[in-house]
Backbone atoms as SQL, in Angstrom:
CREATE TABLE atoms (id INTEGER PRIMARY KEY, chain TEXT, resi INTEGER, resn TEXT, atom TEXT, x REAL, y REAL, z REAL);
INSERT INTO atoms VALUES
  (1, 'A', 1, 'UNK', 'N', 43.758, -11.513, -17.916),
  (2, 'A', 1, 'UNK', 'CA', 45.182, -11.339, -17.863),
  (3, 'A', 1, 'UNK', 'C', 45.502, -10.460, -16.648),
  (4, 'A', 2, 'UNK', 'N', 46.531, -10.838, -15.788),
  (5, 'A', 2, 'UNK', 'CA', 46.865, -10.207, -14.743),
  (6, 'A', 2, 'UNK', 'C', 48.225, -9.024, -15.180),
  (7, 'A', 3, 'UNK', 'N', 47.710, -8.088, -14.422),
  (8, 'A', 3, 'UNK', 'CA', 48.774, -6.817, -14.819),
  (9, 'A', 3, 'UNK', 'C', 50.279, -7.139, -14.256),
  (10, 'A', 4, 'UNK', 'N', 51.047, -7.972, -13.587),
  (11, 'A', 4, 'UNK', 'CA', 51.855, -8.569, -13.195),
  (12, 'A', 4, 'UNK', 'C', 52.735, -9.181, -14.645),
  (13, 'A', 5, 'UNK', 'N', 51.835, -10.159, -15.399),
  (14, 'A', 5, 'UNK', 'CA', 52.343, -10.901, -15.992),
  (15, 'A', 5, 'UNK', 'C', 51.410, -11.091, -17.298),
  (16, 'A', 6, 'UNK', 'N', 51.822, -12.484, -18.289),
  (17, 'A', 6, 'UNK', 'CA', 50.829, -12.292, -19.426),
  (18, 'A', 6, 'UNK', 'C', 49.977, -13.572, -19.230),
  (19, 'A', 7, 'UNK', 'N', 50.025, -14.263, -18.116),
  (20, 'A', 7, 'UNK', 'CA', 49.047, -15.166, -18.173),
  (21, 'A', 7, 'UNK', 'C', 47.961, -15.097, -17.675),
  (22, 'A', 8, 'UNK', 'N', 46.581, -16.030, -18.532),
  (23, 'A', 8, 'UNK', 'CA', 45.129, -15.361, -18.261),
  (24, 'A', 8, 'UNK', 'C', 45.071, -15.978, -16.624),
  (25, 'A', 9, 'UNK', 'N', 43.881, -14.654, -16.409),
  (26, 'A', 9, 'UNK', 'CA', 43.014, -15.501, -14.869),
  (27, 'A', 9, 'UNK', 'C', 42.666, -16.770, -14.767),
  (28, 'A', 10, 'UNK', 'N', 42.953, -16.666, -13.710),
  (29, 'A', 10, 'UNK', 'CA', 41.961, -18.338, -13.216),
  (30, 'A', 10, 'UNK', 'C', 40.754, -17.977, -12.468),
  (31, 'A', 11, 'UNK', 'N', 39.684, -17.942, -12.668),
  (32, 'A', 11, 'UNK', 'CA', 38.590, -17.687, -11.732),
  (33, 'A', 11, 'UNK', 'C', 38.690, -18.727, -10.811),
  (34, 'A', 12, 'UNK', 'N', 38.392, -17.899, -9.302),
  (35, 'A', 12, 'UNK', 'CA', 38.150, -18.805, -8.206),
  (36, 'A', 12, 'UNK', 'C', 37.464, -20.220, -8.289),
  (37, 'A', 13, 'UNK', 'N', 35.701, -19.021, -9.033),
  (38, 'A', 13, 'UNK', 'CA', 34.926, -20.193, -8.849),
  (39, 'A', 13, 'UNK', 'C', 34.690, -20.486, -10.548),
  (40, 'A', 14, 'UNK', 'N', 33.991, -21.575, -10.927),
  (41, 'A', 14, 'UNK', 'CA', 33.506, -21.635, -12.159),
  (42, 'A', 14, 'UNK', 'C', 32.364, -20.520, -12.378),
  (43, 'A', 15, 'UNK', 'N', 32.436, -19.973, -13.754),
  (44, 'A', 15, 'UNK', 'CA', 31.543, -19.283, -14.155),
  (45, 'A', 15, 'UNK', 'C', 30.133, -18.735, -13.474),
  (46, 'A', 16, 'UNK', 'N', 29.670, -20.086, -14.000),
  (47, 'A', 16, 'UNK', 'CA', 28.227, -20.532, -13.462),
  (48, 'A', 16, 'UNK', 'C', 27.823, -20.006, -11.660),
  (49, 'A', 17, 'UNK', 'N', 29.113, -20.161, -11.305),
  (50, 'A', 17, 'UNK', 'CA', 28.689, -20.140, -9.853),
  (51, 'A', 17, 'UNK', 'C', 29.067, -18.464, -9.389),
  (52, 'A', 18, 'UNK', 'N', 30.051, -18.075, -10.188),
  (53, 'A', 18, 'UNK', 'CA', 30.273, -16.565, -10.094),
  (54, 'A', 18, 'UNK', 'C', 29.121, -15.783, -10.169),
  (55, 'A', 19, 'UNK', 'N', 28.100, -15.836, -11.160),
  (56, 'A', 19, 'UNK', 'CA', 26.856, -15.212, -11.002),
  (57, 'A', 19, 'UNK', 'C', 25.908, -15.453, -10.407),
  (58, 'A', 20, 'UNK', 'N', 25.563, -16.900, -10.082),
  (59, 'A', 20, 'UNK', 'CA', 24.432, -17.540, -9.379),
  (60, 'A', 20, 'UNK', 'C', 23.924, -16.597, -8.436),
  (61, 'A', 21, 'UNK', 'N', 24.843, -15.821, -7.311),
  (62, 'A', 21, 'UNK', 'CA', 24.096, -15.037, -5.966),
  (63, 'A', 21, 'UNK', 'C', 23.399, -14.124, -7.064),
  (64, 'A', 22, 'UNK', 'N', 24.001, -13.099, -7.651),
  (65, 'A', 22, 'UNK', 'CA', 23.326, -12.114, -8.629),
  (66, 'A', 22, 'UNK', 'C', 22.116, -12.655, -9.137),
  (67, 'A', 23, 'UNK', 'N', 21.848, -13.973, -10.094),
  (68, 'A', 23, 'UNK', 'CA', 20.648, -13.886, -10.279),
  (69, 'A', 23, 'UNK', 'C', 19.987, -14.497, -9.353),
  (70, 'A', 24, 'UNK', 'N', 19.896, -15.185, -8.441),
  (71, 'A', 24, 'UNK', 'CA', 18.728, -15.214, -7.026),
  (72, 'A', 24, 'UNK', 'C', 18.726, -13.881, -6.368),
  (73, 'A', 25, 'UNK', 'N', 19.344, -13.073, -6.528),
  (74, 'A', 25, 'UNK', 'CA', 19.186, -11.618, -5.922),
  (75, 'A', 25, 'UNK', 'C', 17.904, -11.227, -6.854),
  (76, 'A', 26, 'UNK', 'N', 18.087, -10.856, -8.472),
  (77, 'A', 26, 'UNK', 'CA', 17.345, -10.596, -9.167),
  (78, 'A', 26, 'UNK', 'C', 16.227, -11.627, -8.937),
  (79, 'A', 27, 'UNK', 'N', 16.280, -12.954, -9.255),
  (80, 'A', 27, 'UNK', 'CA', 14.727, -13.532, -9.427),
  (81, 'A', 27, 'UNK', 'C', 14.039, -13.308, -7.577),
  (82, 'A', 28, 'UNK', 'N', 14.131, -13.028, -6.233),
  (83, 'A', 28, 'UNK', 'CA', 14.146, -12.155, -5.240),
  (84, 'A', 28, 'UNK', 'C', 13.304, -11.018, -5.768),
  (85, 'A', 29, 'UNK', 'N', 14.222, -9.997, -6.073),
  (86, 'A', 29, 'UNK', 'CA', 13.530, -8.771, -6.756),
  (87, 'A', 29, 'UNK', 'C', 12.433, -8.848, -7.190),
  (88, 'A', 30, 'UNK', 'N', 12.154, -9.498, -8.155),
  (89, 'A', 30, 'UNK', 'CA', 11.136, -9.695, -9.328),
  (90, 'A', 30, 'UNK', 'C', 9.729, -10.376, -8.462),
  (91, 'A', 31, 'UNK', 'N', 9.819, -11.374, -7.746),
  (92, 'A', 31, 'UNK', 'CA', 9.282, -11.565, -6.790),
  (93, 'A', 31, 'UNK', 'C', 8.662, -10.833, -5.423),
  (94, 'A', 32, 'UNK', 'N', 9.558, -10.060, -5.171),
  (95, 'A', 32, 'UNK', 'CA', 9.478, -8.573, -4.873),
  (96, 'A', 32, 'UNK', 'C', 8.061, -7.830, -5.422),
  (97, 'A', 33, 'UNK', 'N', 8.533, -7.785, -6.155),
  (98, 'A', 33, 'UNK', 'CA', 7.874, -6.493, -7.143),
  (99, 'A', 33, 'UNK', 'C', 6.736, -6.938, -7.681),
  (100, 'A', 34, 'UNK', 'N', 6.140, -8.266, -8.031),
  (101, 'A', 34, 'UNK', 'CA', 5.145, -9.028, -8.323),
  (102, 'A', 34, 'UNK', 'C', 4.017, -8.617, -6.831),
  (103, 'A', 35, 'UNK', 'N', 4.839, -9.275, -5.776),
  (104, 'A', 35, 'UNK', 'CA', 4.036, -8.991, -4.568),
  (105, 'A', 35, 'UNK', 'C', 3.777, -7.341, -3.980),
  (106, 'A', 36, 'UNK', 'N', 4.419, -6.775, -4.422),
  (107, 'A', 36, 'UNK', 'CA', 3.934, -5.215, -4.074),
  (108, 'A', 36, 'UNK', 'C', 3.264, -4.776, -5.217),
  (109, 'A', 37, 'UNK', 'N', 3.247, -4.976, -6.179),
  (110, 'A', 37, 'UNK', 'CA', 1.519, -4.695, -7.834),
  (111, 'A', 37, 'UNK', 'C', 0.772, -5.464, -7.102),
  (112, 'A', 38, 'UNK', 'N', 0.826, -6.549, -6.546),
  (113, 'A', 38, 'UNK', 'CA', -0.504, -7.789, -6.249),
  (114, 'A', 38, 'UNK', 'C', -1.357, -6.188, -5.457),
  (115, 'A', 39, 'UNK', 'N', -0.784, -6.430, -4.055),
  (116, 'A', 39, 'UNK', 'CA', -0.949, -5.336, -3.072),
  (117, 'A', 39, 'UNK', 'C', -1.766, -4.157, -3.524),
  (118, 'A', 40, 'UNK', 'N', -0.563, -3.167, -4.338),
  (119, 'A', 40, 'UNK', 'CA', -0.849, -2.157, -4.617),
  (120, 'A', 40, 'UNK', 'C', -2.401, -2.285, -5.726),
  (121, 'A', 41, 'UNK', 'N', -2.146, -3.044, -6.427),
  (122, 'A', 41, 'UNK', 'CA', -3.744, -2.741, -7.270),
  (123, 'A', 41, 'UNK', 'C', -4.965, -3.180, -6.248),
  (124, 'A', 42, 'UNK', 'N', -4.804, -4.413, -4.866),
  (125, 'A', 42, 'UNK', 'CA', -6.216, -4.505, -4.514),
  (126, 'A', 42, 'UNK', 'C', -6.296, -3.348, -3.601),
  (127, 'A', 43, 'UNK', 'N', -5.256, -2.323, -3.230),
  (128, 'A', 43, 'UNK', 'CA', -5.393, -0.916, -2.555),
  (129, 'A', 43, 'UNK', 'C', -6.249, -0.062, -3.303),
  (130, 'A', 44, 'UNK', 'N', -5.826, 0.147, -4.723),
  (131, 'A', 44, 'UNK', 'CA', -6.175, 0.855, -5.795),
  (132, 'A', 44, 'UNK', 'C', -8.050, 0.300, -5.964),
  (133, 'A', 45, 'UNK', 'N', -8.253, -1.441, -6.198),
  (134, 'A', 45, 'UNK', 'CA', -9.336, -1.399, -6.254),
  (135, 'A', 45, 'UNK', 'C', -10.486, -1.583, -5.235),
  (136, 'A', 46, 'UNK', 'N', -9.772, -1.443, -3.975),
  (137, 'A', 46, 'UNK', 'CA', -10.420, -0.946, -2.612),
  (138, 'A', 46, 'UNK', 'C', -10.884, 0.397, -2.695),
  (139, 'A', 47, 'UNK', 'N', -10.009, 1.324, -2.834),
  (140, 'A', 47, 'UNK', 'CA', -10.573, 2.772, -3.228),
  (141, 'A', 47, 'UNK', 'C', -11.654, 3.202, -4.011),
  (142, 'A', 48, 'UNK', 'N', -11.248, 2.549, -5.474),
  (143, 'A', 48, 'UNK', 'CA', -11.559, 2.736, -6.629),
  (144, 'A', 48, 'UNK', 'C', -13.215, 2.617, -6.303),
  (145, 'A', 49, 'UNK', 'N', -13.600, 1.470, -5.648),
  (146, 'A', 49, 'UNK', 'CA', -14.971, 0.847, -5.185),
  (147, 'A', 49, 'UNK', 'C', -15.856, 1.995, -4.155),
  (148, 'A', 50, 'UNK', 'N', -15.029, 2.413, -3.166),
  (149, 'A', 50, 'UNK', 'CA', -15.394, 3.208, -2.463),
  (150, 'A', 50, 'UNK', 'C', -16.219, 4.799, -2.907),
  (151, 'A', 51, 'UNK', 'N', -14.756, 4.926, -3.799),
  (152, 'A', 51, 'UNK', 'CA', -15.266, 6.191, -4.827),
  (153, 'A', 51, 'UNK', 'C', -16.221, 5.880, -5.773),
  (154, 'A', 52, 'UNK', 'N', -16.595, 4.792, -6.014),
  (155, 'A', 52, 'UNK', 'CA', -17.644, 4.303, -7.388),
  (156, 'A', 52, 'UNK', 'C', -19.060, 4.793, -6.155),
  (157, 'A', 53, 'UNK', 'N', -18.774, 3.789, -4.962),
  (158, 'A', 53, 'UNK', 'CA', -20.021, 4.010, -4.198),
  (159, 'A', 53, 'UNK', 'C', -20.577, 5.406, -3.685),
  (160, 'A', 54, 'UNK', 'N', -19.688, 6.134, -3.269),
  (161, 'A', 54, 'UNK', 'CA', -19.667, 7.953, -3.596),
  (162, 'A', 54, 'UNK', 'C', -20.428, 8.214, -4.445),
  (163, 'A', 55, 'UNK', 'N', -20.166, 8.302, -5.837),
  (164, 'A', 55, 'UNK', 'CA', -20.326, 8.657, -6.794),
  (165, 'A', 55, 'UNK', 'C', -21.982, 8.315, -7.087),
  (166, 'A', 56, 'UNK', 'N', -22.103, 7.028, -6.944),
  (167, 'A', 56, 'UNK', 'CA', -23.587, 6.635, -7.151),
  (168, 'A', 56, 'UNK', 'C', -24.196, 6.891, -5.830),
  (169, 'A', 57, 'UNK', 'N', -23.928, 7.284, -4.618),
  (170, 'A', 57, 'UNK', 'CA', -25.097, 8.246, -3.595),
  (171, 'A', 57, 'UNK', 'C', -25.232, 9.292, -4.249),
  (172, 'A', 58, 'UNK', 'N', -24.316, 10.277, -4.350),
  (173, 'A', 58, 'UNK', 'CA', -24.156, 11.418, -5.010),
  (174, 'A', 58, 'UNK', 'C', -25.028, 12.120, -6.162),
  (175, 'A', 59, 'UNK', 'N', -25.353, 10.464, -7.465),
  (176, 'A', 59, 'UNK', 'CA', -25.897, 10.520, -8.496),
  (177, 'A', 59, 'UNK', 'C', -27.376, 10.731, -7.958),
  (178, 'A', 60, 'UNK', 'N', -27.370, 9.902, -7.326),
  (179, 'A', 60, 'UNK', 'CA', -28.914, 8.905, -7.109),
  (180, 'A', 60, 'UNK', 'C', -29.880, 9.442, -5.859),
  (181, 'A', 61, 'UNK', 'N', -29.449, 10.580, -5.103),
  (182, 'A', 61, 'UNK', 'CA', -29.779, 10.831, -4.007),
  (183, 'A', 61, 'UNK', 'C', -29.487, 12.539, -4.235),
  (184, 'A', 62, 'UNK', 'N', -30.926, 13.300, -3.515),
  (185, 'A', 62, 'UNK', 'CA', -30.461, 14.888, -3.497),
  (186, 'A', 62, 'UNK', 'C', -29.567, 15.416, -2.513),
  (187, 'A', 63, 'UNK', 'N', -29.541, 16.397, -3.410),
  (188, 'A', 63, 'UNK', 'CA', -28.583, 17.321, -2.300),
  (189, 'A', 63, 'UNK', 'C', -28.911, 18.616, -2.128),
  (190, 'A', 64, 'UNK', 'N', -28.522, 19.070, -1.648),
  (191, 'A', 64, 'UNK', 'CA', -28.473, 19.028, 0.091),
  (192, 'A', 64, 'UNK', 'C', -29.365, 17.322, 0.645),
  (193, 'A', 65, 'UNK', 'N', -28.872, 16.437, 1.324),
  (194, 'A', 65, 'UNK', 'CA', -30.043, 15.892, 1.652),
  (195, 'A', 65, 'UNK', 'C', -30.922, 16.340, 2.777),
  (196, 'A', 66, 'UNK', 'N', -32.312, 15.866, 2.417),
  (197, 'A', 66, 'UNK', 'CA', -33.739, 16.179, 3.263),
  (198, 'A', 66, 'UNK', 'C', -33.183, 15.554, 4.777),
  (199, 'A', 67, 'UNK', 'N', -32.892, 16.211, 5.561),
  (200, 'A', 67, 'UNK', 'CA', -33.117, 15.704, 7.344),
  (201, 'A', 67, 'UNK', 'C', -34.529, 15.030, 7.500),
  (202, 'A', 68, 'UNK', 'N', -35.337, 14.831, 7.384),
  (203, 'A', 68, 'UNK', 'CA', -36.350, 13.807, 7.610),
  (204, 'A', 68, 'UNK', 'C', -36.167, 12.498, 7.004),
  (205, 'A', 69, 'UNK', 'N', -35.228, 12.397, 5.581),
  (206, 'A', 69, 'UNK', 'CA', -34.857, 11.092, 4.847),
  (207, 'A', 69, 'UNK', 'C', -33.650, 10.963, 5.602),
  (208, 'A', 70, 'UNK', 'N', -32.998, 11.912, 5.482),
  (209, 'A', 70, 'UNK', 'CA', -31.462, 11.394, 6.137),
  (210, 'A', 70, 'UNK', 'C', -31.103, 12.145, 7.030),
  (211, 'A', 71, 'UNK', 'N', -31.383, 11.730, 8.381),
  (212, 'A', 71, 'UNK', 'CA', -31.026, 12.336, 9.640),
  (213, 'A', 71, 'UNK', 'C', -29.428, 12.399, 9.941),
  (214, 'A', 72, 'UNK', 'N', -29.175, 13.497, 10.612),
  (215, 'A', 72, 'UNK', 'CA', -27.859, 14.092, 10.695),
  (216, 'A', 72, 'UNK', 'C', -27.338, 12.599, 11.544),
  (217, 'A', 73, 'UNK', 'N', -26.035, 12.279, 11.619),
  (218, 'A', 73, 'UNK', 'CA', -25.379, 11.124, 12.140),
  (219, 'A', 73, 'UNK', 'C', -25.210, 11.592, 13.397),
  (220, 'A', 74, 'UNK', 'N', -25.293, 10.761, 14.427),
  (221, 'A', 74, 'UNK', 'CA', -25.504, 11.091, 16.152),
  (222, 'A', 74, 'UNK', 'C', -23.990, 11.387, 16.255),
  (223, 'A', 75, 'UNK', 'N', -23.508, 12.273, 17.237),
  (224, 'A', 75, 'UNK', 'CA', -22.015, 12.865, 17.942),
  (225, 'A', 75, 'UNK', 'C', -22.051, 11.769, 19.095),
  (226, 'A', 76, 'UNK', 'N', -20.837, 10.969, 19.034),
  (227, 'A', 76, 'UNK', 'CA', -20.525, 10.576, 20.307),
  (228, 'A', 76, 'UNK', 'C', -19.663, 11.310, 20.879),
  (229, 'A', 77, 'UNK', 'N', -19.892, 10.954, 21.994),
  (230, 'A', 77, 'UNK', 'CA', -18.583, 12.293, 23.456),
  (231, 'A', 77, 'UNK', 'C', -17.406, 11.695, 23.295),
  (232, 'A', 78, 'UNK', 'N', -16.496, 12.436, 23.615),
  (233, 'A', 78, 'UNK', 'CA', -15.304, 12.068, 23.259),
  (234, 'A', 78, 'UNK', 'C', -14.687, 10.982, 24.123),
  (235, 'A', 79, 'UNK', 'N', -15.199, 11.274, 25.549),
  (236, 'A', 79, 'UNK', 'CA', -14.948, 10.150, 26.534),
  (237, 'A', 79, 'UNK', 'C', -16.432, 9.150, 26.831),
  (238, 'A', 80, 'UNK', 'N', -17.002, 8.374, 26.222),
  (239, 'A', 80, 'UNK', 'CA', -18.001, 7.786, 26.223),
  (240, 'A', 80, 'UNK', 'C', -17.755, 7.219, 27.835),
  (241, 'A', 81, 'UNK', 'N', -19.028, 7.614, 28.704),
  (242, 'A', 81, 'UNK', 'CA', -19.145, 6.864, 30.213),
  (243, 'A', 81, 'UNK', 'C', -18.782, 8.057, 31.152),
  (244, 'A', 82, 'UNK', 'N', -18.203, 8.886, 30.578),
  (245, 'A', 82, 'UNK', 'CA', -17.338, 9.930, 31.224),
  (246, 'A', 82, 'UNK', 'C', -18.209, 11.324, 31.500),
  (247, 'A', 83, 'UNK', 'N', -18.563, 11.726, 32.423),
  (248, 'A', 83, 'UNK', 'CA', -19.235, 12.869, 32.503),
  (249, 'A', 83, 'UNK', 'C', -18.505, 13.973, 32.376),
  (250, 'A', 84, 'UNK', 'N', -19.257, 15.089, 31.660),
  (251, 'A', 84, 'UNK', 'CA', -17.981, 15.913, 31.042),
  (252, 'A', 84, 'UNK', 'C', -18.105, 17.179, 32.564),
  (253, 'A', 85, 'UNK', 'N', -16.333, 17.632, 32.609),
  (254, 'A', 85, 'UNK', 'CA', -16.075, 18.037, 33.638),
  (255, 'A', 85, 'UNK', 'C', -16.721, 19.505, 33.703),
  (256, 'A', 86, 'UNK', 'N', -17.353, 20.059, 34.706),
  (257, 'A', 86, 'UNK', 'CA', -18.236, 21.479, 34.525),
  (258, 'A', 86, 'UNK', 'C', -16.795, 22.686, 35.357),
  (259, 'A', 87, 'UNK', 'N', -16.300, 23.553, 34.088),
  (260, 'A', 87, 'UNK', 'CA', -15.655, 24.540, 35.099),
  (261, 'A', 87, 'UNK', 'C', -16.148, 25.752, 36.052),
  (262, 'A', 88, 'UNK', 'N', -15.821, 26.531, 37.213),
  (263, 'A', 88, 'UNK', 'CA', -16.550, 27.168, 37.168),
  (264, 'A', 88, 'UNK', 'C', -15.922, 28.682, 37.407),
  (265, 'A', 89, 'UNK', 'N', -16.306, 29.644, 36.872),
  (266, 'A', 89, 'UNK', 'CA', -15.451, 30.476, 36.501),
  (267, 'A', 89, 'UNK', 'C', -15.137, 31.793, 37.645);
């Protein structure tokens, strides 16, 4: 009913079509949100794996480890090829 007068509205459009954008917005969303859980859990079980593999060096291997079993990991230079510059004071 229009505040003018006592006769009801006329909707522009039919019903059906008044909501239609709204729910393709929503089924969008939902779709949405399906594809960011997909994502987010193989992040979660990327980690999850990483930390499992941690966990079982950790278990399974001493510590401190022995330098003759497990040699310290080599330093590369920061500029590989690059001879480092000598100052002189």
């Amino acid at each position: 009913m229009t505040a003018t007068n006592n006769a009801p509205d006329q909707p522009d459009q039919p019903t059906d079509d008044r909501w239609q954008h709204i729910l393709d917005r929503i089924t969008a969303l939902e779709r949405r949100i399906h594809e960011l859980n997909a994502t987010t859990i193989t992040a979660l079980d990327t980690h999850l794996a990483r930390l499992e593999a941690l966990r079982h060096d950790l278990a399974h291997h001493p510590w401190p480890p022995d330098p003759a079993t497990h040699p310290a990991p080599r330093r590369t230079p920061l500029n590989p090829g690059r001879e480092p510059e000598l100052t002189s004071a």
